[in-house]
BAMARVEX-712210 format. One record per residue (C-alpha): residue number from 0; x, z, y. Coordinates in nm, 3 decimals, always signed. Each point is the difference from the previous one (the first is absolute). Layout:
BEGIN
<rec NUM; <X; Z; Y>> ...
REM end
This chain:
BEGIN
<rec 0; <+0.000; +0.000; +0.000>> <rec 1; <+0.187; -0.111; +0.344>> <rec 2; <-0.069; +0.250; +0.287>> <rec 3; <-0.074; -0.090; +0.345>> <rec 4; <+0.044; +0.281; +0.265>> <rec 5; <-0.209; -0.097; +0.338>> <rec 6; <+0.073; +0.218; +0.292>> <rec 7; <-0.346; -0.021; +0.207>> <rec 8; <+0.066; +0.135; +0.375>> <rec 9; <-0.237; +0.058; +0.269>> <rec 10; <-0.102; +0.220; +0.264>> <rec 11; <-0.288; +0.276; -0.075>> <rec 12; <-0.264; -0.212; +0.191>> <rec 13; <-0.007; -0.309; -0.313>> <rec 14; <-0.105; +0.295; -0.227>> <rec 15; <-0.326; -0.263; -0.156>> <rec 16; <+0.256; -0.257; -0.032>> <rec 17; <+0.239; +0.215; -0.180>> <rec 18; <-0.223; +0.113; -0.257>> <rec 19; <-0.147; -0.341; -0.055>> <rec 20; <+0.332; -0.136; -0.063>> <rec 21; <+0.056; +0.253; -0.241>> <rec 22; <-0.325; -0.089; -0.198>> <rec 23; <+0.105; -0.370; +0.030>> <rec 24; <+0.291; +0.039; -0.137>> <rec 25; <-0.130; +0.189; -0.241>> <rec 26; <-0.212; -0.290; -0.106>> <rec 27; <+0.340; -0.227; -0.036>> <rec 28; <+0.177; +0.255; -0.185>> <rec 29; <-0.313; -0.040; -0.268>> <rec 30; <+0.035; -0.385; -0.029>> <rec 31; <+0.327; -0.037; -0.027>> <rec 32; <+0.073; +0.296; -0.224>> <rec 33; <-0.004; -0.248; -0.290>> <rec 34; <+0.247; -0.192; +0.191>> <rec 35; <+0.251; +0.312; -0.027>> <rec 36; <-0.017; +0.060; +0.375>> <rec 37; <-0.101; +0.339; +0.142>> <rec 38; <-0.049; +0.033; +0.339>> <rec 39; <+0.087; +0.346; +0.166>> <rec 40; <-0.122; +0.065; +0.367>> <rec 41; <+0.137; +0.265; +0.122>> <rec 42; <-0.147; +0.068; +0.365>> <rec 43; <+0.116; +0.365; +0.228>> <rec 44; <-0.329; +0.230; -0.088>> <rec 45; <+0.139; -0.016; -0.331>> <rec 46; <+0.332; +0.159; +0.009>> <rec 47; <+0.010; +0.414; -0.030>> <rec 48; <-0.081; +0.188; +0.294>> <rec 49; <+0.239; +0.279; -0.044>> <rec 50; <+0.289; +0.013; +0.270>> <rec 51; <+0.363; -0.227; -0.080>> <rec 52; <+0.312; +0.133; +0.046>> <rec 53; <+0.054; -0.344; +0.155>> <rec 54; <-0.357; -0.069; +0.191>> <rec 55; <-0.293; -0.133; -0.131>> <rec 56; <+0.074; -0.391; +0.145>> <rec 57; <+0.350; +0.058; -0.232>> <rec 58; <-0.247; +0.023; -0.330>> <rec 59; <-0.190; -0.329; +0.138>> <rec 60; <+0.309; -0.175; +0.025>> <rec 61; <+0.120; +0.083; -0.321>> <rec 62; <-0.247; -0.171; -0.104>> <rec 63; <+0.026; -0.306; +0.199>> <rec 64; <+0.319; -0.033; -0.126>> <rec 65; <-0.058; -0.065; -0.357>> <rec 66; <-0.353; -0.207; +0.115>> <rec 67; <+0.003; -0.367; -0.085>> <rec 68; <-0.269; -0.064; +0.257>> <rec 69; <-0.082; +0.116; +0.357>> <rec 70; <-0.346; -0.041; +0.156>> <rec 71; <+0.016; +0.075; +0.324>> <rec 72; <-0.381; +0.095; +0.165>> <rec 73; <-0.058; +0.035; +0.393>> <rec 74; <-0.274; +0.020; +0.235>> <rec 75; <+0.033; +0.064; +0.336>> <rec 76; <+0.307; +0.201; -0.023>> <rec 77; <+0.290; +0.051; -0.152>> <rec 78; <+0.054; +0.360; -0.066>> <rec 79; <+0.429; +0.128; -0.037>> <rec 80; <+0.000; +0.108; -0.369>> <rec 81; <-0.200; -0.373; -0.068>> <rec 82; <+0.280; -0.167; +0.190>> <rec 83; <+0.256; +0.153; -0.167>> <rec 84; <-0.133; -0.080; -0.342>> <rec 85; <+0.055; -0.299; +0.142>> <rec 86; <+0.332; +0.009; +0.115>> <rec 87; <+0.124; +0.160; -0.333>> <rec 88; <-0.164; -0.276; -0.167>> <rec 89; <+0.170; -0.233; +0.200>> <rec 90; <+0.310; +0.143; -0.044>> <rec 91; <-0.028; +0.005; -0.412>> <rec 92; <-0.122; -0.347; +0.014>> <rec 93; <+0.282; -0.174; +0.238>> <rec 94; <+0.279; +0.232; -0.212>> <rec 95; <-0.141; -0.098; -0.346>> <rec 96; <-0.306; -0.254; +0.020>> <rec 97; <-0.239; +0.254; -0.080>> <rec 98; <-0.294; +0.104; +0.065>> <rec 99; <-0.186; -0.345; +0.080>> <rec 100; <-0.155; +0.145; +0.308>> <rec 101; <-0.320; -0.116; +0.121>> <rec 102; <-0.108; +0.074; +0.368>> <rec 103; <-0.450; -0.004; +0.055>> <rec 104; <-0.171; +0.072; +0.379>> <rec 105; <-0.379; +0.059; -0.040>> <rec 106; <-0.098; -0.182; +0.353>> <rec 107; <-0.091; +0.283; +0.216>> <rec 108; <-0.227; +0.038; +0.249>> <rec 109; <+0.206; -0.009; +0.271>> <rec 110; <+0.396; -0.100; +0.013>> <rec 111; <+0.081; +0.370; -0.128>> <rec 112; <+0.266; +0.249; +0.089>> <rec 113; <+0.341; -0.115; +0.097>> <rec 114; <+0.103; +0.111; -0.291>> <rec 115; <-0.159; -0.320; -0.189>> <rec 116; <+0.096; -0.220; +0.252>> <rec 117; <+0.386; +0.149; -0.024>> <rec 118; <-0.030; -0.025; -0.335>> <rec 119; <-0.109; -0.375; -0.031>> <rec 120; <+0.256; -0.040; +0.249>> <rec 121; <+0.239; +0.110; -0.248>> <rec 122; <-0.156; -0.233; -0.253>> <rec 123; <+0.044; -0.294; +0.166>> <rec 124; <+0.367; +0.047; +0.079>> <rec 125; <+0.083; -0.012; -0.388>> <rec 126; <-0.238; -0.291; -0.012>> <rec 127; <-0.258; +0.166; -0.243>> <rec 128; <-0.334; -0.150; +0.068>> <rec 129; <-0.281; +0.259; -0.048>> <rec 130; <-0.299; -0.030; -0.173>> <rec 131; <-0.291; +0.112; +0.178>> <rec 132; <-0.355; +0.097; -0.202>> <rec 133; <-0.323; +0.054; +0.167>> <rec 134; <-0.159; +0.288; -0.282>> <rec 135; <+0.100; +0.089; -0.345>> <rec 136; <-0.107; -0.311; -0.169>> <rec 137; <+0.192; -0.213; +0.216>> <rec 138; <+0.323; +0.254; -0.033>> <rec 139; <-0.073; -0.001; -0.417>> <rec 140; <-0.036; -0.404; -0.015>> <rec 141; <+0.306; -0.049; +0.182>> <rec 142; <+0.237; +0.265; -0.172>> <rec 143; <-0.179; -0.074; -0.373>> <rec 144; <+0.148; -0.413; +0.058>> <rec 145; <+0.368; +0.200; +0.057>> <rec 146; <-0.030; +0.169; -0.332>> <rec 147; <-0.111; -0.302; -0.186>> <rec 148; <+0.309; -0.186; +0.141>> <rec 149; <+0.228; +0.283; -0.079>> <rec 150; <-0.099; +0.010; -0.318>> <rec 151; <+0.009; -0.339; -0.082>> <rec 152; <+0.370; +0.034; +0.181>> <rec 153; <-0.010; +0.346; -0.264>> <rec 154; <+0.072; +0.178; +0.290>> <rec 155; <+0.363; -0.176; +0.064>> <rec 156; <+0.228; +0.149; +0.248>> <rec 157; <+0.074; -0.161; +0.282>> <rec 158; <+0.276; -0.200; +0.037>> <rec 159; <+0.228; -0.101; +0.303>> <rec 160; <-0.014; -0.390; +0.041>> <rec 161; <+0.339; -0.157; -0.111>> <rec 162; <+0.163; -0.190; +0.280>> <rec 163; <-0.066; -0.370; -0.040>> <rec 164; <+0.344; -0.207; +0.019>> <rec 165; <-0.153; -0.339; -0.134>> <rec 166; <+0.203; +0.001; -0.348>> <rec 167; <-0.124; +0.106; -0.305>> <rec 168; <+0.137; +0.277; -0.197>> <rec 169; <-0.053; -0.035; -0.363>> <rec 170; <+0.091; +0.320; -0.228>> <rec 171; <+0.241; -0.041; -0.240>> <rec 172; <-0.241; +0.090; -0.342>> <rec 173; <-0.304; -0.231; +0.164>> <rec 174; <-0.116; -0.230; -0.233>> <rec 175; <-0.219; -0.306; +0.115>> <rec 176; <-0.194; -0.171; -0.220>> <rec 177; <-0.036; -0.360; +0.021>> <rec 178; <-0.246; -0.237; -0.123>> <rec 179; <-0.032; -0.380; +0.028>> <rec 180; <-0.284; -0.154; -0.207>> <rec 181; <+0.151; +0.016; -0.359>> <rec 182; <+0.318; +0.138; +0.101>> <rec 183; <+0.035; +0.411; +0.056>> <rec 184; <+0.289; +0.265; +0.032>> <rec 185; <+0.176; +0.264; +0.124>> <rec 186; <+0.202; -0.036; +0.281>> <rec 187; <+0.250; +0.336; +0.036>> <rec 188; <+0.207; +0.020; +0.302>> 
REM end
């Protein structure tokens, strides 16, 4: 059975969003457990209470760190422990290419705190587009299409593109096979 950690972060006001993402994913957990995937959400109302030697954000970021996939949730603000979720997340991912990190803005009535607009701000100088999602339905469509590709990608790690010089480099065990009409082989280089 292959694991998938999501780290879910939002602020206290997308509480019904929260808990319908956790019954969602729920839901995919169920069809693809015959797949071998299980799908573990973990989200901050579920870690202990009880007081850390080294803070209660440390314990969330623990678990960021071993997370294979951030969802990032905000409104119309962008509280300080949500942003730096974030920034750890960020941090893990441009270090090791992990979490995939996924950024959503519910459209909010207004243009929000400065908080979200610092915060998209920030977004748009690494050249992360958001996704934005009217109500839960919209925000489950949108994120249920990324799991689908990741799991038809089984949940590859990202990979830095390789520089392209124009020539081709072939590996010294490749083996191309050839076939013209009756003729076929292997070809080892």
């Amino acid at each position: 059975m292959k694991k998938i950690k999501i780290f879910l972060a939002s602020s206290e006001e997308l509480k019904p969003e929260r808990e319908q993402f956790e019954i969602e994913i729920y839901r995919k957990c169920k069809s693809w457990f015959e797949r071998g995937i299980f799908l573990h959400l973990d989200i901050w109302e579920d870690v202990s209470a009880r007081v850390s030697i080294s803070g209660s954000q440390s314990e969330y970021n623990k678990l960021i760190k071993d997370a294979d996939l951030f969802v990032f949730l905000a409104y119309s603000k962008v509280g300080m422990y949500t942003a730096e979720e974030f920034e750890h997340a960020l941090g893990n991912f441009q270090a090791t290419q992990k979490p995939f990190i996924f950024t959503y803005f519910k459209t909010p009535p207004d243009d929000g705190e400065d908080s979200l607009a610092d915060f998209k701000k920030k977004l748009k100088k690494l050249k992360h587009f958001q996704s934005n999602f009217s109500d839960f339905n919209d925000l489950w469509k949108q994120f249920n299409k990324e799991l689908d590709r990741l799991e038809i990608a089984q949940f590859a790690e990202n990979k830095k593109p390789e520089k392209n010089t124009g020539q081709i480099n072939f590996n010294q065990k490749a083996k191309k096979i050839v076939n013209m009409g009756n003729v076929s082989g292997t070809i080892k280089f």
